[in-house]
C-alpha positions as CSV (number, residue, x, y, z in Angstrom):
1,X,-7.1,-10.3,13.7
2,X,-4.3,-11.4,16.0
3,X,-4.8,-11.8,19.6
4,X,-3.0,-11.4,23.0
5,X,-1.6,-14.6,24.2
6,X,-1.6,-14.1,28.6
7,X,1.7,-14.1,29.6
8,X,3.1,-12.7,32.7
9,X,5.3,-10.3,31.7
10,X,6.5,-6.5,33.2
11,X,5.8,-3.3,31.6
12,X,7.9,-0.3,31.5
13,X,6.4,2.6,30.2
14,X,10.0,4.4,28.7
15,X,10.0,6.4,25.5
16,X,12.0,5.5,22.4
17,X,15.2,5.6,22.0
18,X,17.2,6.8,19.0
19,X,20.6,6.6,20.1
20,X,22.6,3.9,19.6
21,X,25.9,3.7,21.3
22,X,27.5,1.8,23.5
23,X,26.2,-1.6,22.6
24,X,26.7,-4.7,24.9
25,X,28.8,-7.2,23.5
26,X,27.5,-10.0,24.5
27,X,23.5,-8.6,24.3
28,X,21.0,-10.4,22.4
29,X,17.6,-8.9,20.3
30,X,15.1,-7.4,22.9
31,X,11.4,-6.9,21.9
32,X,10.4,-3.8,23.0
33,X,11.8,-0.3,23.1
34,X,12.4,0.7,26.2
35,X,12.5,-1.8,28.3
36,X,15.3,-2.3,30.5
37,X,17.2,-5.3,32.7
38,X,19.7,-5.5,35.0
39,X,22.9,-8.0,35.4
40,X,24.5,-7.8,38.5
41,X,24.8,-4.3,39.2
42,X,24.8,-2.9,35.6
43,X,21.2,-1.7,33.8
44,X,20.8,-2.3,29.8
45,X,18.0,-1.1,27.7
46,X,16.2,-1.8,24.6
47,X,17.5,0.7,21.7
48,X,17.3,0.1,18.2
49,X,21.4,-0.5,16.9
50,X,21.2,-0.5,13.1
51,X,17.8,-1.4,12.3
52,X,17.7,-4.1,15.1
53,X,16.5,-3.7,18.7
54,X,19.1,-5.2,21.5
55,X,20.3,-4.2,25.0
56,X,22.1,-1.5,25.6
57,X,24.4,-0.9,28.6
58,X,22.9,2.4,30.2
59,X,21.6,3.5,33.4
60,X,18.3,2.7,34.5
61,X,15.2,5.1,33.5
62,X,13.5,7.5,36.5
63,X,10.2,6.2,35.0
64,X,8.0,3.6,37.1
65,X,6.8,0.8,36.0
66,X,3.7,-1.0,36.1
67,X,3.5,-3.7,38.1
68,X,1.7,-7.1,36.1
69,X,-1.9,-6.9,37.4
70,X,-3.0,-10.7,39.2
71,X,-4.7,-13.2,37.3
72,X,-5.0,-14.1,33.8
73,X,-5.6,-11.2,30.8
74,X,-9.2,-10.7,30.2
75,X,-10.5,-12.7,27.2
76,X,-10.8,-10.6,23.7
77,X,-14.0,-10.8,21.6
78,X,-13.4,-13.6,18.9
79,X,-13.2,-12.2,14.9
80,X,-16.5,-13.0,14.4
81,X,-17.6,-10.2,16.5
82,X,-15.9,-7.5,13.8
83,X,-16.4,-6.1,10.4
84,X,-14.3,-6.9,7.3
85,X,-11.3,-4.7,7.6
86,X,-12.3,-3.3,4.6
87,X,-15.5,-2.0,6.1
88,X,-13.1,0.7,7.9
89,X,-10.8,1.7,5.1
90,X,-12.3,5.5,4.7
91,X,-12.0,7.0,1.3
92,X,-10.8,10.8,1.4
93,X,-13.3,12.4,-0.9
94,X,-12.2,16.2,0.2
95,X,-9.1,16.2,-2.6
96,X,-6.6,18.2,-0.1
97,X,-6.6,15.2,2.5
98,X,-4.9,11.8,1.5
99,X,-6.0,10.4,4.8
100,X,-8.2,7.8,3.4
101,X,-8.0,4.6,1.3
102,X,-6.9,4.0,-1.0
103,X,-3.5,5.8,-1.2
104,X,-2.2,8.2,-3.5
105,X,0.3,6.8,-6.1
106,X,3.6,8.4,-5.1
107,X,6.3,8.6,-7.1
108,X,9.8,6.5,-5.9
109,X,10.0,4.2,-3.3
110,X,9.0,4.1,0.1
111,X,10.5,0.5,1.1
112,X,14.3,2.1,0.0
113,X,13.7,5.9,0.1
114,X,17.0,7.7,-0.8
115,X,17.0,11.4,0.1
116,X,19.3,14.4,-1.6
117,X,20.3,16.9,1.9
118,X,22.3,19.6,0.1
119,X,23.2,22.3,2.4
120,X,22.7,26.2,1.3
121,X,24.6,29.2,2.2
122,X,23.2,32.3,1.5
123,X,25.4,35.8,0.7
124,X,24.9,37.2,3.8
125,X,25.3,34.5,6.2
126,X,28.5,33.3,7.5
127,X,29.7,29.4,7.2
128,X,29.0,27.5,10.0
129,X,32.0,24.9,10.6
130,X,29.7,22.3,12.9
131,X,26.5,22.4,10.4
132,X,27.4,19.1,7.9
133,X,28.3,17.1,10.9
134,X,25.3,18.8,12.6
135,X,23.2,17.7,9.4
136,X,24.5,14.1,9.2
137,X,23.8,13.5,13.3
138,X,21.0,14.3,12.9
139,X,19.6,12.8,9.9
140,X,20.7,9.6,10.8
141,X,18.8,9.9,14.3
142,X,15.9,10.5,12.0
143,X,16.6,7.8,9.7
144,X,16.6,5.9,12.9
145,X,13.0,7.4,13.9
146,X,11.7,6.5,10.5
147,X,13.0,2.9,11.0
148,X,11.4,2.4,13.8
149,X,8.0,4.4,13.1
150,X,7.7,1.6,10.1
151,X,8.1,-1.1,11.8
152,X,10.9,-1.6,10.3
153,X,9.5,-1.7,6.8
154,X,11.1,1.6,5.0
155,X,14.6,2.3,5.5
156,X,15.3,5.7,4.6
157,X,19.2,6.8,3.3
158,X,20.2,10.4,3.2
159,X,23.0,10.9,0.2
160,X,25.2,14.0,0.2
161,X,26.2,16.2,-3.1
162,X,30.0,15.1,-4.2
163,X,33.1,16.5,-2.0
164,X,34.0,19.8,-2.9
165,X,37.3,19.2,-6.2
166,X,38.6,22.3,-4.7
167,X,38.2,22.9,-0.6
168,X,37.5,18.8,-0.5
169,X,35.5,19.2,2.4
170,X,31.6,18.6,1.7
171,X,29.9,21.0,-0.9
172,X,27.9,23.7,0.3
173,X,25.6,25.0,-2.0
174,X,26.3,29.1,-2.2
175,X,23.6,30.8,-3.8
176,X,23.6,34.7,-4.8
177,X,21.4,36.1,-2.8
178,X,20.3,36.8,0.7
179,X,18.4,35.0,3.3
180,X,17.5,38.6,4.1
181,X,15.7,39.2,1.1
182,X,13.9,35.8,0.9
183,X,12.3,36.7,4.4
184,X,14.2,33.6,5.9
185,X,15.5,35.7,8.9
186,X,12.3,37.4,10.9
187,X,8.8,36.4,9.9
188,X,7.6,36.5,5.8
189,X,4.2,35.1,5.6
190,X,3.7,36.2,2.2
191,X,7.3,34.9,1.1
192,X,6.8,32.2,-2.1
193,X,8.6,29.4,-0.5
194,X,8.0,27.9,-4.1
195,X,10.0,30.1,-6.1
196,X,12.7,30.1,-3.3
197,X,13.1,26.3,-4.4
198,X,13.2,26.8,-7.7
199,X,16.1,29.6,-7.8
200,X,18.1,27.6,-5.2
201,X,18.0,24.1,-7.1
202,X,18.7,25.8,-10.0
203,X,22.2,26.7,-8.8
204,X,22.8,23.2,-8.5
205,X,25.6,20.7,-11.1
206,X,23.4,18.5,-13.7
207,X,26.0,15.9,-12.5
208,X,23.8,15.5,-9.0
209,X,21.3,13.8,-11.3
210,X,18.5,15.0,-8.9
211,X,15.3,13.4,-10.4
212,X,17.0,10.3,-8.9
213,X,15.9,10.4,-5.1
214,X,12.5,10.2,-4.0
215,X,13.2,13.2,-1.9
216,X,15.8,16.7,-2.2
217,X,16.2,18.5,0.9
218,X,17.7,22.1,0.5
219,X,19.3,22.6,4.6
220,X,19.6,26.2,5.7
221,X,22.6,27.1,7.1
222,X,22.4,30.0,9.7
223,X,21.7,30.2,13.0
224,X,19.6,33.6,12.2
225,X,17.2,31.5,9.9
226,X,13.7,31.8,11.4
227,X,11.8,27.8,12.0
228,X,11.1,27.1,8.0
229,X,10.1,24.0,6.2
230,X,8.3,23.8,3.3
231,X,7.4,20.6,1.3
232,X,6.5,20.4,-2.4
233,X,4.7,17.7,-3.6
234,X,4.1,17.0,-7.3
235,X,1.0,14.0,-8.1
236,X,-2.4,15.0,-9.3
237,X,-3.4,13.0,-6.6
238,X,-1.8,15.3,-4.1
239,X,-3.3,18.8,-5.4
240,X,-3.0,21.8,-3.0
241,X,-5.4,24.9,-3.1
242,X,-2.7,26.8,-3.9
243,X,-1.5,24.8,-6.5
244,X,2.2,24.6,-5.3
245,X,2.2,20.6,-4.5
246,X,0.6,19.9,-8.1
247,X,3.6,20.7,-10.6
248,X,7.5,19.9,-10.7
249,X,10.3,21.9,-9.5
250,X,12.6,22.0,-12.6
251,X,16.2,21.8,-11.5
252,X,19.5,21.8,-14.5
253,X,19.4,17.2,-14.0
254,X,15.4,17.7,-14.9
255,X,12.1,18.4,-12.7
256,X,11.9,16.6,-9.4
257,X,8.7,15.5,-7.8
258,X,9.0,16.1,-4.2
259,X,11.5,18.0,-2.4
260,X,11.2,21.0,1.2
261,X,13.1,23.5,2.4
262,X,13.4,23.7,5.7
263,X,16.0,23.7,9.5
264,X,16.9,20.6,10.8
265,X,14.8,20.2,13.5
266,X,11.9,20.0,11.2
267,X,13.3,16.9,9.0
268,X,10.6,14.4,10.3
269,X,7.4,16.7,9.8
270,X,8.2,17.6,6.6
271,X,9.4,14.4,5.3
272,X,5.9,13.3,6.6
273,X,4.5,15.9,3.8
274,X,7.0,15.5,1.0
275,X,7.9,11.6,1.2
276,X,4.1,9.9,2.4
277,X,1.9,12.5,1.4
278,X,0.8,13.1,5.7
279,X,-1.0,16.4,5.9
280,X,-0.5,19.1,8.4
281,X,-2.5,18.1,11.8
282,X,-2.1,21.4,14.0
283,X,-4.6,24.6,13.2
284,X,-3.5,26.9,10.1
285,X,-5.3,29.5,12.1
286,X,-4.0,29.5,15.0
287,X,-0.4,27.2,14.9
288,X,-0.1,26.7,18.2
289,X,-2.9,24.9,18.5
290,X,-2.3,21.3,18.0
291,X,-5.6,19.0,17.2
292,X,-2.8,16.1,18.2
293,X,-2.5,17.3,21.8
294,X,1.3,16.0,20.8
295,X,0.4,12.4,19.9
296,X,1.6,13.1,16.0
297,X,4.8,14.6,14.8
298,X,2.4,16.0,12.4
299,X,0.9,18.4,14.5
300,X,2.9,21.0,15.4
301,X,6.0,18.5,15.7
302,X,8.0,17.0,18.4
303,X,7.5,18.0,21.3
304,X,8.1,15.7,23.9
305,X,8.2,12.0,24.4
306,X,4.6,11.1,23.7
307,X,5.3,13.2,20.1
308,X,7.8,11.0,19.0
309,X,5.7,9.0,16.5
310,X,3.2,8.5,14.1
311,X,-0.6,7.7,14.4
312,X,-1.8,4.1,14.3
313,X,-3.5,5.7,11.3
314,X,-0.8,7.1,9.2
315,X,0.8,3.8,9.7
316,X,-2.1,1.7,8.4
317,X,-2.4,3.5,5.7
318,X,1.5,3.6,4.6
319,X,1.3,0.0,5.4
320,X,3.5,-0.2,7.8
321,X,1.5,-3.0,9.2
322,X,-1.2,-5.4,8.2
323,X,-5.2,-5.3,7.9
324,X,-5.0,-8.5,10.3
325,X,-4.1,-6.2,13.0
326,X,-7.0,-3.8,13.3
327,X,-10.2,-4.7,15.0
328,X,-12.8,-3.3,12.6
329,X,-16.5,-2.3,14.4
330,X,-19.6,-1.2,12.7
331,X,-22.4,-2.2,14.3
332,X,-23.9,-1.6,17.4
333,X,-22.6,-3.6,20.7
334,X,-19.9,-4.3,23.3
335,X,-16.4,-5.4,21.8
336,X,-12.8,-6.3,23.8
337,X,-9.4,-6.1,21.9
338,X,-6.2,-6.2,23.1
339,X,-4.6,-3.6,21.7
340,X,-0.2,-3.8,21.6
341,X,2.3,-1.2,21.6
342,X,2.2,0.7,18.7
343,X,6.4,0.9,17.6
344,X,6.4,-2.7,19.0
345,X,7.4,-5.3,15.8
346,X,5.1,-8.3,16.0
347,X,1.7,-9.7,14.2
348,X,-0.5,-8.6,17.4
349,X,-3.4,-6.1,16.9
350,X,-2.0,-2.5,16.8
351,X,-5.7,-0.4,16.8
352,X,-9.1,-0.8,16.9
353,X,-11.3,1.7,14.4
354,X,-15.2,2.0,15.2
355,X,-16.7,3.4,11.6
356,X,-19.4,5.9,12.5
357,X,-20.2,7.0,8.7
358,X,-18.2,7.5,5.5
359,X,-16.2,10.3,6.4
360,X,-15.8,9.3,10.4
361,X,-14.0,7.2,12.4
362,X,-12.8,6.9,15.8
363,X,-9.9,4.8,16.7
364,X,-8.1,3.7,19.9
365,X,-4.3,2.8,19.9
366,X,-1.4,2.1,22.5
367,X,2.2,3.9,23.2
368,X,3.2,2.1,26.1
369,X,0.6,1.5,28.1
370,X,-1.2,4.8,27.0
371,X,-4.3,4.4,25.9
372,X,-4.9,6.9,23.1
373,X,-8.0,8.0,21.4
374,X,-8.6,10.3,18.6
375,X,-11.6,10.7,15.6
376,X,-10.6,10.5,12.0
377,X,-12.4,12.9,9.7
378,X,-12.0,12.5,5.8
379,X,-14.0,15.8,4.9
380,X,-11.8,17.8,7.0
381,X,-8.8,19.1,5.1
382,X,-5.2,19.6,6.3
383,X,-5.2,22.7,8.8
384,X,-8.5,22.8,9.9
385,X,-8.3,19.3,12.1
386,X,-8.5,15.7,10.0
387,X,-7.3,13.9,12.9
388,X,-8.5,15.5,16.1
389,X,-7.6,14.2,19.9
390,X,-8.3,16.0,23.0
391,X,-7.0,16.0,26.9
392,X,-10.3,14.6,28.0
393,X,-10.3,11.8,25.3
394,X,-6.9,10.3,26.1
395,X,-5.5,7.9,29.1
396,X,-3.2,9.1,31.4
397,X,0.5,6.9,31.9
398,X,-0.6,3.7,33.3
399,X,-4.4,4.1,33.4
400,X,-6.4,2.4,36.5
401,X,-8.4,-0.5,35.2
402,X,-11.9,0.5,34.9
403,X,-10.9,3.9,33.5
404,X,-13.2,5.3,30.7
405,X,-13.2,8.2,28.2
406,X,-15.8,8.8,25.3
407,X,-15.3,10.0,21.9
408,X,-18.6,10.8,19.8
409,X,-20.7,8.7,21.7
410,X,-18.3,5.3,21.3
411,X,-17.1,4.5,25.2
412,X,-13.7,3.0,26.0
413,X,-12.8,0.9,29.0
414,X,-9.2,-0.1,30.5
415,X,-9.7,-3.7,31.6
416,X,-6.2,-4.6,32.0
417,X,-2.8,-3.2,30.8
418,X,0.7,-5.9,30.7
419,X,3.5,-6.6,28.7
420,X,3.0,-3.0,27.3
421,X,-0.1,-3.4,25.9
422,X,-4.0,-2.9,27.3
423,X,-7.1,-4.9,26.9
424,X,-10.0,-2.2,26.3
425,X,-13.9,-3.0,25.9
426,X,-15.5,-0.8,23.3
427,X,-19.0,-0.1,23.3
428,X,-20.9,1.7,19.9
429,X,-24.0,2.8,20.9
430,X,-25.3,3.2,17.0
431,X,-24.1,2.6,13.7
């Protein structure tokens, strides 16, 4: 397990950012996202500028900062004090929730992912001038997200069908019939989101060769389009109750083996479902209802700042980063870890995880000086709460040292929060 090394350092609490203009010529790498410094009179902040994080000339953030508490950082329990890693690694054993260890064998890539967008018109909606540009803005801000959510380990690549021979603008995919009909425009609960897939893909050129990509995204063009997305997922370890995630969409280039429909806007939830396998984290009954409280885009997506990224969780078990970075507890007893901002790139410890059985655990992470705990549940299927945080469970911007929240009888304690990160004592009452 890596430790934190005390350094006197100052934390801004910012959010990420995805944009990436503007660049300072004469900038050098930064560390965290975020963060910003001034020279002279003009402010630059840490964005991420083609897969690498530098400073960026831009105005200053209304956000406070924390200021570096006095004296060194408390002293963090040594490895000894911690289970195997392994000991943590739950096993799903409810078949529709791939939570667990070890992970389903995808098909494709997920170092290199390269993603098919075509964008569809239907007969009854008009062409909207703006939506490939639309599209490609916003795919690459997502590509971007991605990026930075895998700690720079997968970088995804959206591809676009061949120019148009005839119009040689970029091909729109016009399919005979309405969005009307299909239920896209008003609500259509019933609607069979799978057969829609299949009749629009099979509109498409062999040429496109679309078994190729890990990934086909069909875009809806119309502003009328109700919120959809859909992702299909074909792997027998991946079965859905209703059996649409367990066969292949055939298309006229062959079947293909994961693929959504879906609005722009809901690119990064559903790529959660059709590229890693992540399950739906918000209430089927009740979709409004987000078990996340917002800390996962795969709740009921993002929302606001504190949305915009993954669970320590979903990236341990994508493997975004290593075993030698989460604190593993299963016995009873007192425990400190310093725990490191989550989206930060380095070889400190990113979350702690106190087993309670074989289908529990509860874990504790860090966004920035936000100390955020949740309990992992691996007989709980997608819908009905796997992954389950509350208000009361989770530490406000820049918690006070001392502060404490409990989650199924395991207490946490802020001890001290620098540098972005927070030192928090752990106490299991039982095994």
């Amino acid at each position: 397990m890596r430790k934190f090394v005390a350094a006197t350092l100052t934390a801004v609490a910012l959010p990420l950012a995805l944009s990436t203009t503007n660049a300072h010529a004469a900038s050098s790498t930064c560390s965290t996202l975020g963060s910003t410094k001034s020279i002279g009179k003009v402010t630059y902040t840490c964005q991420l500028v083609s897969s690498k994080r530098v400073w960026v000339k831009g105005p200053k953030s209304a956000k406070t900062t924390t200021t570096v508490p006095k004296g060194p950082a408390p002293s963090v329990s040594p490895d000894s004090a911690f289970a195997a890693t392994s000991e943590c690694k739950l096993k799903s054993f409810e078949s529709p929730n791939t939570l667990g260890f070890p992970r389903p064998s995808f098909r494709g890539s997920l170092t290199n992912p390269r993603i098919l967008v075509i964008p569809v018109q239907f007969s009854d909606t008009g062409t909207n001038g703006r939506f490939h540009q639309e599209i490609v803005d916003m795919t690459k801000k997502y590509a971007d997200f991605y990026r930075v959510q895998s700690l720079g380990r997968m970088n995804m690549s959206f591809v676009w069908p061949p120019t148009d021979p005839v119009t040689k603008k970029p091909t729109i995919l016009k399919v005979p019939y309405s969005a009307s009909d299909e239920g896209l425009i008003g609500p259509c609960d019933k609607c069979d989101r799978t057969e829609l897939m299949t009749r629009i893909l099979s509109h498409t050129p062999a040429s496109w060769n679309l078994p190729s990509y890990e990934t086909v995204i069909a875009m809806l063009d119309d502003r009328r389009i109700s919120v959809v997305g859909v992702a299909f997922r074909a792997a027998e370890e991946y079965p859905n109750v209703s059996g649409a995630w367990n066969r292949p969409i055939p298309t006229p280039s062959g079947p293909i083996y994961s693929s959504l429909i879906t609005t722009p806007s809901l690119i990064p939830h559903e790529t959660g479902h059709a590229l890693l396998g992540f399950i739906d984290l918000y209430d089927f009954s009740s979709p409004a209802r987000d078990f996340t409280k917002g800390w996962d885009i795969m709740g009921t997506g993002s929302t606001g700042e504190q949305s915009d990224s993954f669970f320590a969780w979903h990236k341990w078990i994508s493997g975004w980063f290593d075993d030698n970075q989460v604190d593993c507890i299963t016995a009873k007893g007192t425990t400190v870890h310093y725990l490191d901002d989550l989206d930060t790139v380095n070889s400190l410890n990113k979350m702690v995880v106190v087993r309670k059985d074989a289908a529990t655990a509860i874990v504790a992470e860090v966004r920035t000086e936000r100390v955020v705990v949740y309990r992992v549940l691996m007989n709980a299927w997608g819908g009905s709460g796997p992954i389950i945080t509350n208000d009361a469970t989770t530490f406000k911007v820049n918690p006070k040292v001392g502060d404490t929240v409990t989650e199924s009888g395991v207490t946490f304690k802020v001890l001290d929060c620098r540098g972005g990160g927070c030192t928090v004592e752990v106490t299991n009452p039982a095994t």
